[in-house]
N, C-alpha and C positions, 0 to 999 in steps of 0.2 A: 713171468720171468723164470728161468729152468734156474734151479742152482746147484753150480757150479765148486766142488771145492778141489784143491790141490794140498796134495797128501805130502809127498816126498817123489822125490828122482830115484834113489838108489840108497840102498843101504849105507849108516856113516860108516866111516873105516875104525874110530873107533868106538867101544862100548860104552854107553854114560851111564854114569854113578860109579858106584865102586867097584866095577868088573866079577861084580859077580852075576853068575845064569838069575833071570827070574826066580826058576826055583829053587835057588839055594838058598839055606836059611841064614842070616843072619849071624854069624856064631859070637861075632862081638857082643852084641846085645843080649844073646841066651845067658853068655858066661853070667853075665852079671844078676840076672834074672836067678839061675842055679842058684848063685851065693846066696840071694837075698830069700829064696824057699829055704834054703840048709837054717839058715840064720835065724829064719822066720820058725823054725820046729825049735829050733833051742831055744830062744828066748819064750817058748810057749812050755817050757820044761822046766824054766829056774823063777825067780823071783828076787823083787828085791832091784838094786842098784847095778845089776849082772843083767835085767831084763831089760831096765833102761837104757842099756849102753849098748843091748843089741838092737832093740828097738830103729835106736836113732843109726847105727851101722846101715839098718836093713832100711830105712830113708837115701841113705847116700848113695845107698848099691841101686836104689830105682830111681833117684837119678840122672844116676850115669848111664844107665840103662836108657834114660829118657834122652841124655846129649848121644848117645848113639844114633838115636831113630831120628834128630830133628837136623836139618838142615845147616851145613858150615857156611854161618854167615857169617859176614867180615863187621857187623855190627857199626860201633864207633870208631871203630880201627879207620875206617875209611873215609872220614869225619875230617876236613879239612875249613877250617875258616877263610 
């Protein structure tokens, strides 16, 4: 049996995800990644209760970093009994 697959007709009209080219980079997600290097050489500078509170800064910044890269799900939001 030969197979057969069907690809697409025609280009969509518009672009999916977030409109940007393949290879543009990300800049949402760099921003935060930037903070969390800056962040990450100070707290490797000080000591003390100033290194912990970078520490846990540079946790939040990769984070959000992380909700950048991951898929907007509707979660429990869409959750109807």
């Amino acid at each position: 049996m030969p197979f057969v697959a069907y690809v697409h007709a025609r280009e969509p009209d518009e672009p999916e995800g977030d409109g940007r080219a393949p290879w543009e980079p990300n800049w949402r997600f760099w921003r935060w990644i930037a903070a969390a290097v800056v962040l990450t050489y100070g707290a490797d500078r000080v000591d003390g209760a100033l290194q912990y509170l970078l520490v846990m800064i540079v946790f939040a910044l990769c984070c959000r970093a992380a909700v950048e890269l991951l898929p907007d799900g509707e979660g429990l939001r869409e959750w109807r009994q």
